[in-house]
Every structure is written in C-alpha cells, then in structure tokens.
C-alpha positions as CSV (number, residue, x, y, z in Angstrom):
1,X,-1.8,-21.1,11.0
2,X,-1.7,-17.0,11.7
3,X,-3.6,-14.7,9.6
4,X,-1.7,-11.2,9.9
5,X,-4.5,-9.2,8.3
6,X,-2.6,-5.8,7.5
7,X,-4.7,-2.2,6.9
8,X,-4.1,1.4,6.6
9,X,-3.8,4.5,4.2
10,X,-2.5,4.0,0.7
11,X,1.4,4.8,0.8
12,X,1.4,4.3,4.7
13,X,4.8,1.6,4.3
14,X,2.4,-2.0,5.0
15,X,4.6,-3.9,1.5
16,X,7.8,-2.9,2.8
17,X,7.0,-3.7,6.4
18,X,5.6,-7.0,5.7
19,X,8.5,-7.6,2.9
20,X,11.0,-7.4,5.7
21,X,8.8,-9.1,8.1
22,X,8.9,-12.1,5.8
23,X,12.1,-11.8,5.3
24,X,13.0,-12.2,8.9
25,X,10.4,-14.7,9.9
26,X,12.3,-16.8,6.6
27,X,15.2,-16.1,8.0
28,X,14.2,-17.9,11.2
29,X,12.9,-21.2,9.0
30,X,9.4,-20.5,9.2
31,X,6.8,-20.7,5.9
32,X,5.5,-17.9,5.1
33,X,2.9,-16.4,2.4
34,X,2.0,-12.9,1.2
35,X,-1.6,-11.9,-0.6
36,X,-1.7,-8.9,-2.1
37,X,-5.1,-6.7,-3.2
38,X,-6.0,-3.6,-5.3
39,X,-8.9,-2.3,-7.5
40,X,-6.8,-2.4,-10.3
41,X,-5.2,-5.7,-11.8
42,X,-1.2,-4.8,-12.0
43,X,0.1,-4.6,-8.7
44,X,3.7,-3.2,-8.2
45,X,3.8,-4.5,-4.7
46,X,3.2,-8.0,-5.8
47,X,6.4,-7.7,-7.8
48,X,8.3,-6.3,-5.3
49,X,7.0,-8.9,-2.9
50,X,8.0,-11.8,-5.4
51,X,11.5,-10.1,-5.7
52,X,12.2,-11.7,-2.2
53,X,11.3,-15.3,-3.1
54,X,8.1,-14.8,-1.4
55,X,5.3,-17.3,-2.0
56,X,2.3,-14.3,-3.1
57,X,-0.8,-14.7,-4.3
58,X,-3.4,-11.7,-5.5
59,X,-6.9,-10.6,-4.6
60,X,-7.5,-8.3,-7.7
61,X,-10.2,-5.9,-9.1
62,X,-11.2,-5.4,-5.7
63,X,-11.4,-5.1,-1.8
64,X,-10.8,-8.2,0.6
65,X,-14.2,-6.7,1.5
66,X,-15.8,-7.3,-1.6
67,X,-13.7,-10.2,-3.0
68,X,-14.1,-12.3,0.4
69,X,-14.0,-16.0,-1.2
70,X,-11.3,-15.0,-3.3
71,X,-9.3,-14.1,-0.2
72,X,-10.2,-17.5,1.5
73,X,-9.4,-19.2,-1.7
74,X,-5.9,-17.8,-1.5
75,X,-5.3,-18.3,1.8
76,X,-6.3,-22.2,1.6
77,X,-4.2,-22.1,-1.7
78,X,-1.1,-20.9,0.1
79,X,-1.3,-23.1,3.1
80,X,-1.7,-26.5,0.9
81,X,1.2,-25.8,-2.0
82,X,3.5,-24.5,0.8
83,X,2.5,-25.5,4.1
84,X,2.6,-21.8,5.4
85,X,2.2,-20.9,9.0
86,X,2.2,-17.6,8.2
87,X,0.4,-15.5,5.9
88,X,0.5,-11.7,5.6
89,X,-2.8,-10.5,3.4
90,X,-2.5,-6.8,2.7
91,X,-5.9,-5.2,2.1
92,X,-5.8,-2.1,-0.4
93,X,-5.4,1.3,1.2
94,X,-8.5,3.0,1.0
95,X,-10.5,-0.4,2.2
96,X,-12.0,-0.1,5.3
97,X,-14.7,-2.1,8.0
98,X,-12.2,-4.9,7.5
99,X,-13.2,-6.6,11.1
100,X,-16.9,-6.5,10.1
101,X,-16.4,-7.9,6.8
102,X,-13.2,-10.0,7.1
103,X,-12.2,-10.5,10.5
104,X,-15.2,-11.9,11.8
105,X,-16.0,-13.9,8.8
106,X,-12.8,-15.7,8.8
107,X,-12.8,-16.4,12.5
108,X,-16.5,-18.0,12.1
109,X,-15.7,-20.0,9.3
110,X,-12.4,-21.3,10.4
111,X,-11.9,-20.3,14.0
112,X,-8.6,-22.3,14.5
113,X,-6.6,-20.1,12.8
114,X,-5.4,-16.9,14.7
115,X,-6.4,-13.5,13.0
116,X,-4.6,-10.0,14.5
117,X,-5.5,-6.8,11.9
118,X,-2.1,-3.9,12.0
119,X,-3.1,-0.9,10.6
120,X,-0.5,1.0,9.5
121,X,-0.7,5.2,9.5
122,X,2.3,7.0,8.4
123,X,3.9,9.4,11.2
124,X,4.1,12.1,8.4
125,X,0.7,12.1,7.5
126,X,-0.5,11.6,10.8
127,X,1.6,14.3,11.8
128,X,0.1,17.0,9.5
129,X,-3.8,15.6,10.1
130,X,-2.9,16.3,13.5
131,X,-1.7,20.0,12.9
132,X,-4.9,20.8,11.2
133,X,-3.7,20.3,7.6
134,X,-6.2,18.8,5.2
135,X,-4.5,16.4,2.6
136,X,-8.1,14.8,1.3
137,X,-11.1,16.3,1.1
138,X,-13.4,15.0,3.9
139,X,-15.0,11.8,2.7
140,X,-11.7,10.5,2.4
141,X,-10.2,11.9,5.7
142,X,-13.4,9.6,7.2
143,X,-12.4,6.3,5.6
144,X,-8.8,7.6,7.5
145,X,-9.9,7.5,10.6
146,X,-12.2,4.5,10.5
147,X,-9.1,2.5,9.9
148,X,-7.2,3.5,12.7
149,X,-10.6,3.1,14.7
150,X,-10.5,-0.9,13.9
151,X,-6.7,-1.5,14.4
152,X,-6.1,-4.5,17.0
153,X,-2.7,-3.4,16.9
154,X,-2.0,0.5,15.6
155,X,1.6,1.6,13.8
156,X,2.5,4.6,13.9
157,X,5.3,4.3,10.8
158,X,8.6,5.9,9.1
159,X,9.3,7.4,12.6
160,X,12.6,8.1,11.3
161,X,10.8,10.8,9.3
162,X,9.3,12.9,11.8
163,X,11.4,15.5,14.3
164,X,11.5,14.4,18.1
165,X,8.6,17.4,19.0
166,X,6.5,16.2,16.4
167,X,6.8,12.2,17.3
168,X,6.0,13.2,21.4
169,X,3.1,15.1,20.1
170,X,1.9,12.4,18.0
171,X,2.2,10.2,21.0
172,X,0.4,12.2,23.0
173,X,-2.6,12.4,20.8
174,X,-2.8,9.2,19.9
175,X,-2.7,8.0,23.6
176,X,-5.5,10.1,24.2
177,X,-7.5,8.9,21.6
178,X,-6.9,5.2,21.7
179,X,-6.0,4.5,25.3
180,X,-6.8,0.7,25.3
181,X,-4.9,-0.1,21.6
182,X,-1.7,-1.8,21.3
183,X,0.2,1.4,19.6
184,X,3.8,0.8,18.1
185,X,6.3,3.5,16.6
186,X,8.1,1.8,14.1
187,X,10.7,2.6,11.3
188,X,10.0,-0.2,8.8
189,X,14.0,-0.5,7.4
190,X,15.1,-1.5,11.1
191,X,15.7,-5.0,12.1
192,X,14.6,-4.3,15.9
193,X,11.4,-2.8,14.5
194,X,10.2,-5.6,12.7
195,X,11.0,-7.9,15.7
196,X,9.2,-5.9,18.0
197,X,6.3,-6.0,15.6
198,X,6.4,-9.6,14.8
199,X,6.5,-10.1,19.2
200,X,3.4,-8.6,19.8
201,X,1.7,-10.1,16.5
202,X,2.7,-13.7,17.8
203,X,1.7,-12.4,21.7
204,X,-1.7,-10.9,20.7
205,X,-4.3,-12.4,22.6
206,X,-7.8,-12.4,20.7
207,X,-10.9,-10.0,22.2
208,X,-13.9,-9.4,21.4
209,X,-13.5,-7.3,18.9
210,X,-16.4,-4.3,18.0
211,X,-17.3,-3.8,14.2
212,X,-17.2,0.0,13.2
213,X,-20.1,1.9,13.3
214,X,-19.8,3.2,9.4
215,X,-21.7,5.0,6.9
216,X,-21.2,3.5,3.6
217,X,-22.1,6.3,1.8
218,X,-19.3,8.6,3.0
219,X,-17.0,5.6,2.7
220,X,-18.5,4.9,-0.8
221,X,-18.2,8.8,-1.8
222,X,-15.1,8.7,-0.3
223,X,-13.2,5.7,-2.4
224,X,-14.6,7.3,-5.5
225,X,-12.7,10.7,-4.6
226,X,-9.7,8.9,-5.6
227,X,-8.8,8.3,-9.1
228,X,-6.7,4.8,-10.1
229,X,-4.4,4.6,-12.6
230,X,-2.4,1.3,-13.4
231,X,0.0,1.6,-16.9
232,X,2.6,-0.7,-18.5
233,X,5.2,1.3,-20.4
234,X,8.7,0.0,-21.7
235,X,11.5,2.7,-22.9
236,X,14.0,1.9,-25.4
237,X,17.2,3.8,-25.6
238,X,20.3,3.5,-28.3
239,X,22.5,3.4,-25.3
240,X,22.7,2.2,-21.9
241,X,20.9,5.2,-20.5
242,X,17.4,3.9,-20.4
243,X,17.0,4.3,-16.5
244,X,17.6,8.1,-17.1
245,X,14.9,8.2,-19.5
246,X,12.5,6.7,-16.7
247,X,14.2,8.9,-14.0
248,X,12.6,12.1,-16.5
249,X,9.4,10.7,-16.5
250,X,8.7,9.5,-13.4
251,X,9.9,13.1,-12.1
252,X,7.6,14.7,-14.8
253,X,4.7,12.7,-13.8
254,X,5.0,13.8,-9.7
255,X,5.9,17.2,-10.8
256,X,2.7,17.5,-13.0
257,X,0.5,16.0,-10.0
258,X,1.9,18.8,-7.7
259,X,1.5,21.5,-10.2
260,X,-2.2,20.8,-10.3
261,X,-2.3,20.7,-6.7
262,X,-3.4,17.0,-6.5
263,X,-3.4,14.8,-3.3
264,X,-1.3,11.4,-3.7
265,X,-2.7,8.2,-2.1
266,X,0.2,6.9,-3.5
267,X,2.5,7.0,-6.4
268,X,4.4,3.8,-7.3
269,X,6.5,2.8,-9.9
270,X,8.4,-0.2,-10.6
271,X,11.4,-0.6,-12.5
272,X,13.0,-3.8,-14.2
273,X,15.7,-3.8,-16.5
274,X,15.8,-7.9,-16.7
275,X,18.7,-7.9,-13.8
276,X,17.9,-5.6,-11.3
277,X,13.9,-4.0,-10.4
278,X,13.8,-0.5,-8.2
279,X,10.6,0.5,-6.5
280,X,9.9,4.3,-5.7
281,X,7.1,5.8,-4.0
282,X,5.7,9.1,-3.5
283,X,3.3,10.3,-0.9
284,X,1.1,14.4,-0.5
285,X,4.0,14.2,2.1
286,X,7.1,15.5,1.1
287,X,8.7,17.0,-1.8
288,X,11.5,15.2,-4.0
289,X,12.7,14.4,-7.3
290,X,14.2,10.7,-8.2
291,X,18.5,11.5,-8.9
292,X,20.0,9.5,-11.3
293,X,22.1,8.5,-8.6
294,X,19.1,6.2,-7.1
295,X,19.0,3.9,-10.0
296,X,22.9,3.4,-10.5
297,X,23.0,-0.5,-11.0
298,X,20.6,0.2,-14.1
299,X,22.7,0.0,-17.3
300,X,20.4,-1.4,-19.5
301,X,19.0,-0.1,-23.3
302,X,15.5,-1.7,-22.7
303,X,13.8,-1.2,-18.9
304,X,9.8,-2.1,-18.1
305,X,8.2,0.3,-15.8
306,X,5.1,-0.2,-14.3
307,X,3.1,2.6,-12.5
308,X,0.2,2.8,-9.7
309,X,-0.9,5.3,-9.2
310,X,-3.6,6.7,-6.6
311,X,-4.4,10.4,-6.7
312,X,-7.9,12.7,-5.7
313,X,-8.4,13.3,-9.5
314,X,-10.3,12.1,-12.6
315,X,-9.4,9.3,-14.4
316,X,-9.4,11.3,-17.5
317,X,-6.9,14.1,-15.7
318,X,-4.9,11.4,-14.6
319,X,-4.1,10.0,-17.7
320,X,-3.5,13.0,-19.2
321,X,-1.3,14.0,-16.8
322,X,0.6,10.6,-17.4
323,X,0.3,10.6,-21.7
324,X,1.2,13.9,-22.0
325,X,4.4,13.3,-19.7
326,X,5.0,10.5,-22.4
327,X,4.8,12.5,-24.8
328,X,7.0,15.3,-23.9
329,X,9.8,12.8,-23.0
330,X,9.5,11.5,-26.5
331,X,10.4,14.6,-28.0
332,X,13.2,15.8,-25.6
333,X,14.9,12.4,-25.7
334,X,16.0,9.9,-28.2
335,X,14.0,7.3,-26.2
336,X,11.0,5.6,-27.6
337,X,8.4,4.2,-25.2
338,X,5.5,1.7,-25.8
339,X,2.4,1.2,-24.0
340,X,1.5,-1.9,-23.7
341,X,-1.5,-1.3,-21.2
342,X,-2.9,2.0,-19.2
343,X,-6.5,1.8,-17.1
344,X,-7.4,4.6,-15.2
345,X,-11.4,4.4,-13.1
346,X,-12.1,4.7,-9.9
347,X,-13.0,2.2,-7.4
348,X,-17.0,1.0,-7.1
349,X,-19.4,1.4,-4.4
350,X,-17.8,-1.4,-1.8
351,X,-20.6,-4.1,-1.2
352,X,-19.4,-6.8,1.1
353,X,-19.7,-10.5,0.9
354,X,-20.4,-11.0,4.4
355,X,-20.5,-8.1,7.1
356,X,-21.0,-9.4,10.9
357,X,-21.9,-6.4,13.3
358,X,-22.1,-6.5,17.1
C-alpha cells in the first residue's frame, strides 16, 4: 500500500488535485481512498470528495499532527473495507512539521507501506510572497514556508493562473532555494498534469528525510492568527430561484471580508440542491464575484449550503460578518434561510502525538 501524504497552504488546490488524481488512478482499476482533516468538524471537501464515489474517511477537530491514531485508524479502516492500494490523506492547511510528526511515525510503525508528502503552494500566492507582498502577518507567513521546507515532492499549482514572466521568475527562485527537491508546475484541471504527478509519486524513491527545525511558538501564534468558521444554512425560495439567493450571499460574505481588509486562508462553500452540489472557493488572491451563470443546472426552491471558512480575523468578526450577510439577504429577498449549525474558534496550540527529530 502507498501513503500519498498531501500538505500545503489553505486554498493552495490539494482536494481538487487529489479528486482528479483519484479519479484517474480509478479510471486505471486501481483502489483508492481519500482522508480528509480540519479543525472544524464539517468539511466541504469531504463532500466534494464523496461526490466522485470516493471511498473517504475524516480526521476531525484537529491536525494529522495532533490526531495521529485517528489518522492510522483511518488508514487501517480504508485498507480492510476496500482493499485500497492507494490512499491520499490530506492534512489541513495551516498544519505543518508533518515529517517529524507523521512521516516518520508511520514509517516506524509500519515500514512496508511507502509514504511520499506533496506540498502544494499556489503559483498566485507564491507569486506575490515573492514580489514582496505580505498576505499574512508574519507568524503565519512562517508556518508558509516551513511547509514548503519539508516537501519530498514541491507543486507549484494553478499555473494556468500566472503570466509567462511571472511563472519563469517563480522558477527561478524556487530553483535557487530548493535545488535538491523534486519541483512540479502543475495546472490541477489537466489530464497530463495529474499523470505527471501521479509518475513521480509512484517513482519516488524514499531518503532520509530531515525533520524541520521549528519553533512551536511561532507556529502555535501563527495557527491562532487565523479565525475558523464552519456554518450549515439552508435557503428556501417560493420559486425555483434558490441558487440566486445563495449566489447574493455568498458574494456578500467575500465582499464583506474584503471590505475589512481581511486575509482569506480559504473561503469555501458548498452547494446542494438534492440533484446537483457546486463547490466555490476564494483565495486573498484575486478578485471576483460568483455570476448566476456558474450555478445554471440549480433550479431548485430548497438548496443546503455549507461554508468553511478560513480568514486572519476573530471568531466573533467572522461571524458577524457572516450573520449579518444573513440578515441583509433576508430583507432584500423573499428567501428565508435557517441555521442549522455555525461554529466559529480558532485552532489550539498543536501538540503532537509523536514527533521524531534527526
């Protein structure tokens, strides 16, 4: 069995790379298994994994870090209900020290099965860092860089986003500062970039591998910078129009976070109507509003939406931001909505079940 153990920033593209991953390695006949993992408890991601007849299990309410066991227990639950030879675990996006604390554990406890950690950085974000632009405040730019620091193999992702100057200067500094890592540009939606990936996953040959040199309290300081908010809404219309109703509050949510000048780990909403489910995302890179032309198969009077959302806030200013949006939709529209469950904290100091250094 392979252990594709997949890190990097929160809204860096690792659900929709490893959703299409599976899809392909499926495709080819072979078993595969998904965990997901978050702070929270209500993953989007899981859903839109399961949308693919995935076979997924979670690691909730925590890191793989902290939550070790649970990990394992998911992994040997996967393997034995259906025979997987490969899983994909995704560790949440602002976890780091994953080779200290999950690599080398695994590989001690059960050192026939191959483990290769990805991280994944997006090009956009990367792009910016690299131009001097400072999208977290510093304890969260650290636990950035520590996961790139760790990578076995290093993608550089959603290419297609980036201009051809600003992809050769990426490649530049990159090569410069991680001249002995396996480094792939990929575009996650392409076919030949999931294959390439998937080659030098099933090619990687293990190495000693050297356990980050980390200060937990910036890494502790920094996870706490971000605020998480996890919420559970459903919007009832009179007519088939309930998707624009979301459309209107997803838009005021983002528009609210960028009014207050807020950094976005990521923004994520899910959308079900009972037939067809939507994910969007939003990322501090870019600028965009969701067209009611993106949710055209919706024709529904009753739709579940079902937001994550990872932003350098308070709680509290979080979910105000996301009540009060709520609230103004109500009055504007005919809609009514219902909350059946919002939690917004931030994430503890990480404490790891096992951490093996050098």
């Amino acid at each position: 069995m392979k252990l594709y153990l997949i890190g990097g920033f929160l809204g860096s593209g690792k659900t929709t790379a490893i959703y299409n991953a599976c899809g392909e390695l499926m495709d080819n006949g072979i078993q595969v298994g998904v965990i997901t993992n978050d702070q929270g408890n209500q993953l989007v991601d899981t859903k839109f994994i399961r949308k693919g007849d995935i076979q997924t299990s979670e690691v909730l309410n925590g890191c793989f870090c902290c939550n070790y066991n649970e990990l394992a227990l998911g992994i040997q639950s996967l393997q034995l209900t259906n025979q997987c030879k490969i899983i994909f675990a995704e560790s949440v996006g602002s976890c780091t020290d994953l080779v200290a604390t999950v690599v080398k554990p695994f590989l001690q406890f059960h050192p026939q099965i191959k483990v290769v950690l990805s991280v994944f950085a997006d090009a956009g974000v990367l792009s910016a860092m690299i131009q001097g632009s400072q999208l977290f405040v510093e304890s969260v730019n650290y636990i950035y860089k520590k996961q790139l620091e760790e990578a076995d193999v290093l993608i550089v992702n959603k290419i297609d986003l980036l201009t051809a100057p600003e992809l050769e200067e990426i490649k530049v500094v990159i090569k410069k500062e991680y001249p002995n890592k396996k480094i792939i540009y990929q575009n996650s939606l392409e076919r030949d970039s999931i294959q390439s990936w998937l080659h030098s996953l099933n090619t990687f040959r293990q190495k000693q591998r050297k356990s980050l040199d980390l200060d937990y309290h910036i890494y502790g300081s920094g996870e706490a910078e971000l605020a998480w908010l996890d919420a559970q809404i459903e919007i009832h219309t009179t007519q088939t129009d309930a998707a624009s109703c979301a459309i209107s509050l997803i838009n005021k949510i983002y528009s609210e976070i960028i009014s207050q000048q807020l950094s976005i780990g990521h923004l994520k909403f899910l959308l079900d109507d009972g037939v067809h489910q939507k994910k969007i995302s939003f990322t501090s890179i870019g600028n965009r509003s969701i067209l009611e032309n993106e949710l055209i198969e919706f024709h529904a009077k009753k739709l579940k939406l079902l937001i994550n959302a990872r932003v350098q806030s308070s709680p509290s200013q979080l979910e105000k931001i996301v009540t009060d949006a709520v609230r103004q939709l109500e009055i504007q529209t005919d809609c009514g909505i219902i909350e059946n469950e919002m939690t917004a904290f931030k994430p503890g100091y990480p404490k790891p079940t096992y951490r093996i250094l050098n």
